[in-house]
TORKOL-4160 file (C-alpha; in steps of 0.2 Angstrom, whole numbers, padded with zeros to 4 digits, m for minus):
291
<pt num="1" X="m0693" Y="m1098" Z="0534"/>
<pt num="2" X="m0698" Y="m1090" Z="0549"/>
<pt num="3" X="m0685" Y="m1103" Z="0559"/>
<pt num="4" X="m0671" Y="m1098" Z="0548"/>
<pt num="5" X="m0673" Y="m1077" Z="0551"/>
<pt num="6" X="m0673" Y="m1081" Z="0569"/>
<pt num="7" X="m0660" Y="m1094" Z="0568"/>
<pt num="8" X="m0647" Y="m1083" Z="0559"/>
<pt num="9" X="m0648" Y="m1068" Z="0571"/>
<pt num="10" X="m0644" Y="m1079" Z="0585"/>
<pt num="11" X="m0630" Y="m1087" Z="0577"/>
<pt num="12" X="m0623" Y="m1072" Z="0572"/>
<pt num="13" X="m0625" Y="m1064" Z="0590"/>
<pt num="14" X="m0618" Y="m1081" Z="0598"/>
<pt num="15" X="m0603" Y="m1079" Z="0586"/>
<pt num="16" X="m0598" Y="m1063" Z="0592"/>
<pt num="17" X="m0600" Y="m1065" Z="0609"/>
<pt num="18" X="m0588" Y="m1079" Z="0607"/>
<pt num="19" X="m0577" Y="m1069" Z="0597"/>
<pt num="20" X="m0576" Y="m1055" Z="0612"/>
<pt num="21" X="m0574" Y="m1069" Z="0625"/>
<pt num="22" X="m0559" Y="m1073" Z="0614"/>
<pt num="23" X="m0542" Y="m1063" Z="0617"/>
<pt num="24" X="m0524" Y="m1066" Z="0611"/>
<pt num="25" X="m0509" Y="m1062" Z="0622"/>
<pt num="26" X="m0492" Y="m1062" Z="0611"/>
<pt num="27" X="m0474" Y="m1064" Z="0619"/>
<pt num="28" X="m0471" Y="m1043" Z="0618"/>
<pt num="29" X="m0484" Y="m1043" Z="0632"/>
<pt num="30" X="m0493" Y="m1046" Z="0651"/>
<pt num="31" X="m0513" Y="m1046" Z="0651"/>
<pt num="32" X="m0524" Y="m1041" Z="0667"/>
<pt num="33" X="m0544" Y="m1046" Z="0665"/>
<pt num="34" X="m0551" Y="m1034" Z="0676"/>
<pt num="35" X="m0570" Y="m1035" Z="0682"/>
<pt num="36" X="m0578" Y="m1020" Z="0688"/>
<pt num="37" X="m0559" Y="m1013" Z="0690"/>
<pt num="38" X="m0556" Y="m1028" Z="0703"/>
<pt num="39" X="m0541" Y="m1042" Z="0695"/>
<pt num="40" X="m0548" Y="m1058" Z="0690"/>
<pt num="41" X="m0537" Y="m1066" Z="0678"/>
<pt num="42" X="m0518" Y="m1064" Z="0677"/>
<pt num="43" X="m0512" Y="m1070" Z="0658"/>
<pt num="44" X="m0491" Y="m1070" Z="0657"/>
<pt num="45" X="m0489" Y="m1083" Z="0645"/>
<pt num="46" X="m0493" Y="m1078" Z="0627"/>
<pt num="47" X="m0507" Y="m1088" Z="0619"/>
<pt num="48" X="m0524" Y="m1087" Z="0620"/>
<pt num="49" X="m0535" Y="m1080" Z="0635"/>
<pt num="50" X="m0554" Y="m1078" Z="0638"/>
<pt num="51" X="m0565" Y="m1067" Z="0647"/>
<pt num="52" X="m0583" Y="m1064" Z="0650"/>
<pt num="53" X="m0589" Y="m1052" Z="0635"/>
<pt num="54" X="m0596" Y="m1034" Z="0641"/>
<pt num="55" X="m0594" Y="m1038" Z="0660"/>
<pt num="56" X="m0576" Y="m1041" Z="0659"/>
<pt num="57" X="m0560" Y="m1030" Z="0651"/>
<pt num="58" X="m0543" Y="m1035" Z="0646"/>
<pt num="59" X="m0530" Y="m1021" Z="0650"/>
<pt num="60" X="m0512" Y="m1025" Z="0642"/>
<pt num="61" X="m0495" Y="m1020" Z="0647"/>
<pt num="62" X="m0476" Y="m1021" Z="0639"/>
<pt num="63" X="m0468" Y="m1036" Z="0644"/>
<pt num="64" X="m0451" Y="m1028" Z="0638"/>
<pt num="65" X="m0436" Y="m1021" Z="0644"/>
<pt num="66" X="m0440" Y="m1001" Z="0643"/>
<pt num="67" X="m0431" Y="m0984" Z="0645"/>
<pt num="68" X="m0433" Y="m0968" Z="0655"/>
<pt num="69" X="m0424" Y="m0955" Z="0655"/>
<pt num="70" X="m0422" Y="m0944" Z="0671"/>
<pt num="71" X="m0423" Y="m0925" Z="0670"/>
<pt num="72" X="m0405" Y="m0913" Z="0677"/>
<pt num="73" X="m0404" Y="m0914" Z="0694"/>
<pt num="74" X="m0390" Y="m0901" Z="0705"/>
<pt num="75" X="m0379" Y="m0911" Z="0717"/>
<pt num="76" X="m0367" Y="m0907" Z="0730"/>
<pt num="77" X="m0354" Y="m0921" Z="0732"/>
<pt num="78" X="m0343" Y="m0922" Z="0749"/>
<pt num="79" X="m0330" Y="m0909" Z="0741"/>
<pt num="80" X="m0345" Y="m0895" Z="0739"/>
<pt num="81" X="m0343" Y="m0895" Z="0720"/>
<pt num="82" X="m0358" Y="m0894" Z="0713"/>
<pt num="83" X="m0364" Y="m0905" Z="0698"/>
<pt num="84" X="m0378" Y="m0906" Z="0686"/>
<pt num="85" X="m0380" Y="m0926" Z="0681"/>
<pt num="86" X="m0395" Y="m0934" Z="0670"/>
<pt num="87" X="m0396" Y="m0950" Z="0669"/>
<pt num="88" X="m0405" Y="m0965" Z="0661"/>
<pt num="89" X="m0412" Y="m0982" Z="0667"/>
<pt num="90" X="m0419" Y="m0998" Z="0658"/>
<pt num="91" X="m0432" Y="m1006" Z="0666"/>
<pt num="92" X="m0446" Y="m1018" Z="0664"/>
<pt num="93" X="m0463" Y="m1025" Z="0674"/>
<pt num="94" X="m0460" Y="m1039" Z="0687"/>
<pt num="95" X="m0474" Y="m1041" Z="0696"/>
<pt num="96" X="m0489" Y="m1035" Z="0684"/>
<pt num="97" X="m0504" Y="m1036" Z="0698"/>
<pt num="98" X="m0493" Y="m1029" Z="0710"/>
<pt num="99" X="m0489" Y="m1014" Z="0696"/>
<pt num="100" X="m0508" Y="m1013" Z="0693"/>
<pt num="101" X="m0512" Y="m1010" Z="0711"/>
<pt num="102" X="m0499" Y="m0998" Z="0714"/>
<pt num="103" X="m0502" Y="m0985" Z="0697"/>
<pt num="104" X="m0519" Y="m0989" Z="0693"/>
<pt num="105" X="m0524" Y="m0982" Z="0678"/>
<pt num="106" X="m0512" Y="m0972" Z="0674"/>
<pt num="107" X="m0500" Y="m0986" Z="0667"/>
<pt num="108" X="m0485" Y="m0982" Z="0660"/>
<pt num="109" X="m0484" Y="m0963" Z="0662"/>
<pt num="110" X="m0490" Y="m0963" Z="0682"/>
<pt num="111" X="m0475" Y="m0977" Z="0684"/>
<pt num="112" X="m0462" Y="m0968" Z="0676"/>
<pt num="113" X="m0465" Y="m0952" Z="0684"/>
<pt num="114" X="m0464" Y="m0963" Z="0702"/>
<pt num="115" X="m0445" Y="m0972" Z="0696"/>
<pt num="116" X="m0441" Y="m0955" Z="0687"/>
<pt num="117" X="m0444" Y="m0947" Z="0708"/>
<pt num="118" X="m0436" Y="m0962" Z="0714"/>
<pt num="119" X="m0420" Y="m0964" Z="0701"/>
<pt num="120" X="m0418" Y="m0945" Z="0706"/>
<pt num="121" X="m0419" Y="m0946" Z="0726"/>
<pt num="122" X="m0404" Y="m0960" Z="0726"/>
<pt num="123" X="m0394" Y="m0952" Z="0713"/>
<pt num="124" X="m0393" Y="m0939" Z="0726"/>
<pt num="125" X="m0389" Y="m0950" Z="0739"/>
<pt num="126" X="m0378" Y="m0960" Z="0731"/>
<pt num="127" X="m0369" Y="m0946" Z="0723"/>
<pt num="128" X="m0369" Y="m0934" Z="0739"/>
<pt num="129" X="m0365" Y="m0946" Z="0750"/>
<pt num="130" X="m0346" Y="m0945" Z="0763"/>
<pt num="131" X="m0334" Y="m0949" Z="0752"/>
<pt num="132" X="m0339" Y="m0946" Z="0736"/>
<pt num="133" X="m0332" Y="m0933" Z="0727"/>
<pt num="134" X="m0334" Y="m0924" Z="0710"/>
<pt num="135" X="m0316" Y="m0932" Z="0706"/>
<pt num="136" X="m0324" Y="m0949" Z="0710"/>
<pt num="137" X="m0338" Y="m0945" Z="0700"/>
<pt num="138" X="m0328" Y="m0943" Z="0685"/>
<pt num="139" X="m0317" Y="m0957" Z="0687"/>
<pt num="140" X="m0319" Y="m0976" Z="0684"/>
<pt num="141" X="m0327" Y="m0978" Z="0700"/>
<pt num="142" X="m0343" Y="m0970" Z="0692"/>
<pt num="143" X="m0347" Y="m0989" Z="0687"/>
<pt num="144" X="m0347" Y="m0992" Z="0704"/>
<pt num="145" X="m0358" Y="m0978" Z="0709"/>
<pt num="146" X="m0373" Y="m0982" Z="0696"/>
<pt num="147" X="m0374" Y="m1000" Z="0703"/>
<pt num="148" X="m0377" Y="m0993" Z="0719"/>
<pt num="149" X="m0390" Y="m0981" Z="0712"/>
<pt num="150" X="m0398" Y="m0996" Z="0702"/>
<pt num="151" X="m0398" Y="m1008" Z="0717"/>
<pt num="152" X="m0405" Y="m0996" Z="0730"/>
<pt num="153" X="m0418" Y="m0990" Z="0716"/>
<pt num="154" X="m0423" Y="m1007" Z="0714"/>
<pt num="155" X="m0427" Y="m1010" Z="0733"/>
<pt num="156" X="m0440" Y="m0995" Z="0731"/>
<pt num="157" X="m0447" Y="m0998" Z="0712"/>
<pt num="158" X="m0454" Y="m1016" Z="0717"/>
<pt num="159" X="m0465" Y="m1007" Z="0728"/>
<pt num="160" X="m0473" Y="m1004" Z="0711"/>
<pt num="161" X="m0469" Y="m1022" Z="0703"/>
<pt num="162" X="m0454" Y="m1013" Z="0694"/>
<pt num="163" X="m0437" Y="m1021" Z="0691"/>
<pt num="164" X="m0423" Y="m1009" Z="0689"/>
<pt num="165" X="m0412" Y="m1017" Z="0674"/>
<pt num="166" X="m0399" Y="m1006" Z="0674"/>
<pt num="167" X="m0397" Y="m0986" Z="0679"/>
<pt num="168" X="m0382" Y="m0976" Z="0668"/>
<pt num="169" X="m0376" Y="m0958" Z="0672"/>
<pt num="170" X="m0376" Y="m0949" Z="0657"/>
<pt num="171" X="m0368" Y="m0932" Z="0657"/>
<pt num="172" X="m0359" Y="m0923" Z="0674"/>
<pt num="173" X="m0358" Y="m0905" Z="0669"/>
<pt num="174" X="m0355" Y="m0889" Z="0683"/>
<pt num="175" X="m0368" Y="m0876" Z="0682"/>
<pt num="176" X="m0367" Y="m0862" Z="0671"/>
<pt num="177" X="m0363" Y="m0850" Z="0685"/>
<pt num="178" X="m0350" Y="m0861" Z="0690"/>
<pt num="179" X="m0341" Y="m0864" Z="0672"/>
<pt num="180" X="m0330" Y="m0848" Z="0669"/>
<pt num="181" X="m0324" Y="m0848" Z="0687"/>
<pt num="182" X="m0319" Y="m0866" Z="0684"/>
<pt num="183" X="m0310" Y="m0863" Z="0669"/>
<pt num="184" X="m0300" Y="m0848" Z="0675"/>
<pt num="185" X="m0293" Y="m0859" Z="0689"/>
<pt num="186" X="m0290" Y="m0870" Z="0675"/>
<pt num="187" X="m0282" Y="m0857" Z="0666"/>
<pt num="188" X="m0272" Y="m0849" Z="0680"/>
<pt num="189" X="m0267" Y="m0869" Z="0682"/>
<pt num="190" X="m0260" Y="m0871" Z="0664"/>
<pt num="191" X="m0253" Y="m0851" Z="0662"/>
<pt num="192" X="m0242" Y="m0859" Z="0680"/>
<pt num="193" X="m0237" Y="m0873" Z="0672"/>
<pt num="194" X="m0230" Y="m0867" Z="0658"/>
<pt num="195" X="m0221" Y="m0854" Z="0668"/>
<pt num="196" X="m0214" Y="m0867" Z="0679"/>
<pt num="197" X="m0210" Y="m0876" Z="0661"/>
<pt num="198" X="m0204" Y="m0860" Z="0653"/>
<pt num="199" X="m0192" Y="m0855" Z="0668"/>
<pt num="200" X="m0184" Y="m0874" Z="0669"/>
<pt num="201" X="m0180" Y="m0871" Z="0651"/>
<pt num="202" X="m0172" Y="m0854" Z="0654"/>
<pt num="203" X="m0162" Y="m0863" Z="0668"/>
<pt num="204" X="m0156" Y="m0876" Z="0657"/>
<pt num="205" X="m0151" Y="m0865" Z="0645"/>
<pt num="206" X="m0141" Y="m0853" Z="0655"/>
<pt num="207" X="m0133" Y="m0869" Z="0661"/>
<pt num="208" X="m0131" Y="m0875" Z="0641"/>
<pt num="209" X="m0125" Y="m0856" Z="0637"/>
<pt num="210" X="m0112" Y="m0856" Z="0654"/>
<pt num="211" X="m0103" Y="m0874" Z="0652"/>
<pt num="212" X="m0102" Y="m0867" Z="0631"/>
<pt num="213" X="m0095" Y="m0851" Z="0637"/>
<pt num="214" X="m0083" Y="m0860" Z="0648"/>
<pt num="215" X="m0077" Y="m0873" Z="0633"/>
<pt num="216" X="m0075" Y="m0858" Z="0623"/>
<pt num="217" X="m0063" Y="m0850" Z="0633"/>
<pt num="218" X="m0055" Y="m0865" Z="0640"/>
<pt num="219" X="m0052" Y="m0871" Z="0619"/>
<pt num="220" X="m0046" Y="m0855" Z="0617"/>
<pt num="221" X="m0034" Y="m0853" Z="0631"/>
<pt num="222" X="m0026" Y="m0870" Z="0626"/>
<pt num="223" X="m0025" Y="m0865" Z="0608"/>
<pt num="224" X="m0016" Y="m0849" Z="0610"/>
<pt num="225" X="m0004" Y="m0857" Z="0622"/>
<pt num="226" X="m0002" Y="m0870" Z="0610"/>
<pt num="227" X="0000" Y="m0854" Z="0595"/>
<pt num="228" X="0014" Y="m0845" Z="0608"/>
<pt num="229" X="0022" Y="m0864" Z="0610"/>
<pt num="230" X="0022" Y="m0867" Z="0592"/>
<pt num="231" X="0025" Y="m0849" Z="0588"/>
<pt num="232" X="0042" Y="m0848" Z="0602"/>
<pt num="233" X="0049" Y="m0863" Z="0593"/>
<pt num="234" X="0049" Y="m0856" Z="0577"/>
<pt num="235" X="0057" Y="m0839" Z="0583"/>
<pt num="236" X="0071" Y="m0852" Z="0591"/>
<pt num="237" X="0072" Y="m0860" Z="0573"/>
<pt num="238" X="0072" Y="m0847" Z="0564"/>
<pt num="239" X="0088" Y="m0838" Z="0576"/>
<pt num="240" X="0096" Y="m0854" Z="0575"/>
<pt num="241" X="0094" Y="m0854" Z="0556"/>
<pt num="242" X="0100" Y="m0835" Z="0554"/>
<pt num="243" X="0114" Y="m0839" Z="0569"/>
<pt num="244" X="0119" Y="m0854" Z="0557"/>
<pt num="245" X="0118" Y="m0843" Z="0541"/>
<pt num="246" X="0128" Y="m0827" Z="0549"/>
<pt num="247" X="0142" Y="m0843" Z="0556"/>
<pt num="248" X="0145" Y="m0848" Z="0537"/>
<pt num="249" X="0147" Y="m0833" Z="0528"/>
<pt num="250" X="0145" Y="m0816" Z="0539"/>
<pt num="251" X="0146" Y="m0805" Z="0525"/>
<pt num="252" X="0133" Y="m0814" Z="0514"/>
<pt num="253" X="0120" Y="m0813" Z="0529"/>
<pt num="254" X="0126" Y="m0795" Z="0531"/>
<pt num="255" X="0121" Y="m0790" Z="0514"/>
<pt num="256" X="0105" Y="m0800" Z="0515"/>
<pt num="257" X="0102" Y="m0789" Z="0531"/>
<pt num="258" X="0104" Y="m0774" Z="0521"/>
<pt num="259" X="0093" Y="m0780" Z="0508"/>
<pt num="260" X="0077" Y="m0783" Z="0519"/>
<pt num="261" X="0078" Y="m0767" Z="0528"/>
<pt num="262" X="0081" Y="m0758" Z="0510"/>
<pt num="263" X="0063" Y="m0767" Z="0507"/>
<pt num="264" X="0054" Y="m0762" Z="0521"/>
<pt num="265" X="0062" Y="m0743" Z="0522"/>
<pt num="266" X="0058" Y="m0741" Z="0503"/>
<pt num="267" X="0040" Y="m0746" Z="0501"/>
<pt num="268" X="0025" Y="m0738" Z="0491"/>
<pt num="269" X="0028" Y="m0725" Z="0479"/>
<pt num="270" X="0031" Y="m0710" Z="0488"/>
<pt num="271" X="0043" Y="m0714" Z="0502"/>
<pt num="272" X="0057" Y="m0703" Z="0507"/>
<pt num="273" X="0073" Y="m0704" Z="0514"/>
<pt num="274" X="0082" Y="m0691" Z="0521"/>
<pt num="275" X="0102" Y="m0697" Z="0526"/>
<pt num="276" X="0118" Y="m0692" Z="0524"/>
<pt num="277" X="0127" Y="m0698" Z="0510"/>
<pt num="278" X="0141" Y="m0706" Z="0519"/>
<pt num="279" X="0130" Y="m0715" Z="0534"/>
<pt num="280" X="0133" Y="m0735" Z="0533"/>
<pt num="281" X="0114" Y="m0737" Z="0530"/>
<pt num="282" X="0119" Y="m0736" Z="0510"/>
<pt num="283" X="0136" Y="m0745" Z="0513"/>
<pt num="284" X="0130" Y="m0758" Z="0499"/>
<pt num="285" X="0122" Y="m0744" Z="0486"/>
<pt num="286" X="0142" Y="m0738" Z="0489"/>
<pt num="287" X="0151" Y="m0747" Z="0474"/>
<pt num="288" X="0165" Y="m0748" Z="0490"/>
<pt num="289" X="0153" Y="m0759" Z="0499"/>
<pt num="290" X="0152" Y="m0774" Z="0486"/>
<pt num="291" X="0170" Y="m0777" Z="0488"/>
């Protein structure tokens, strides 16, 4: 009996010091077992790991492809137009001894804060440096500009057993104290424009107006030439005609004279005439005349 009470105790205590000598390292993850703060084991590969209980540690870090975003920074590209760019990298832990040694423990947070310093001091050399300008920036060539960024911000980051994946500008902004004077040259810009655009027009249109203008008068011309053509050959029929008629019968074309200027003398209701009674204006109101 006595056996058995010290038996089990021992048992128990040898199971749980197996059971902390005993540690798992899934795929999602690197393992460091530190002594005394000094590496002794490196574990990569998921599966399991062991350790002395008590005197030994296991310290665990993200074997994943992580993000950090770095805060606005003002730059000054080659055409002195300032910008304000943020940006945002992908990275991950290369080298996890050499990561150790290099942030201690401050993991994680000590790290970024060191790639966030880094990220920032080559945007501005990237971004600042001859040739560059805010037009480049904004262009397609940007692409270009953030590979640089990510390659030289790779050459310092595995100082710290980082590897840069990938570094992405996200927005490129003017300061505030810059804004309205940019967008009254933009403004001015677009107000010269459409002057330029509105003065074209009214040249086209005096030009419309002037060529109509002339077609006017040149449609008018010819058609009262052709009126006074048309209008001269009538009078010439119609003398031939009355030239014709008189030839035939004079005293017909006589009377008919008479007749139409009777008409014209005698119009409306209140017209009067005042002749002498023997002038040949009534020669055919004269029963003589009809003879």
């Amino acid at each position: 009996m006595r056996r058995a009470t010290i038996v089990i105790p021992v048992v128990v205590i040898a199971i749980a010091v197996a059971l902390s000598s005993i540690f798992i390292v899934d795929e999602r993850e690197k393992a460091l077992v530190l002594q005394f703060g000094q590496i002794r084991q490196v574990k990569e590969d998921p599966g399991l790991g062991f350790k002395i209980p008590i005197i030994q540690e296991v310290v665990r870090y993200d074997d994943r492809i992580l993000s950090v975003d770095t805060p606005e920074i003002e730059i000054t590209p080659s055409d002195d137009r300032r910008l304000i760019v943020d940006a945002f990298a992908r990275y991950r832990i290369s080298d996890v001894v050499q990561f150790r040694q290099a942030v201690g423990v401050g993991g994680i947070r000590s790290a970024e804060d060191r790639l966030i310093s880094i990220l920032n001091t080559q945007t501005r050399a990237v971004l600042g440096s001859a040739g560059v300008t805010s037009n480049t920036i904004l262009s397609e060539e940007r692409a270009a500009l953030m590979v640089r960024i990510r390659e030289l911000s790779q050459a310092r980051a595995a100082a710290i057993g980082l590897e840069v994946v990938d570094v992405r500008l996200k927005q490129t902004n003017l300061p505030d104290q810059n804004l309205e004077a940019t967008f009254a040259r933009m403004r001015a810009e677009r107000e010269r424009e459409a002057a330029d655009e509105i003065a074209r027009g009214e040249e086209a249109a005096q030009r419309v107006r002037a060529q109509a203008d002339r077609t006017v008068v040149e449609l008018v011309s010819e058609s009262q030439r052709e009126a006074e053509i048309t209008r001269g050959e009538a009078d010439a029929e119609r003398n031939r005609i009355f030239a014709d008629a008189f030839g035939r019968d004079p005293e017909f074309f006589e009377f008919y004279r008479s007749l139409a200027a009777y008409e014209r003398s005698l119009q409306g209701s209140n017209s009067t005439l005042v002749i002498t009674p023997n002038s040949e204006f009534f020669e055919f109101l004269d029963g003589d005349g009809l003879d």
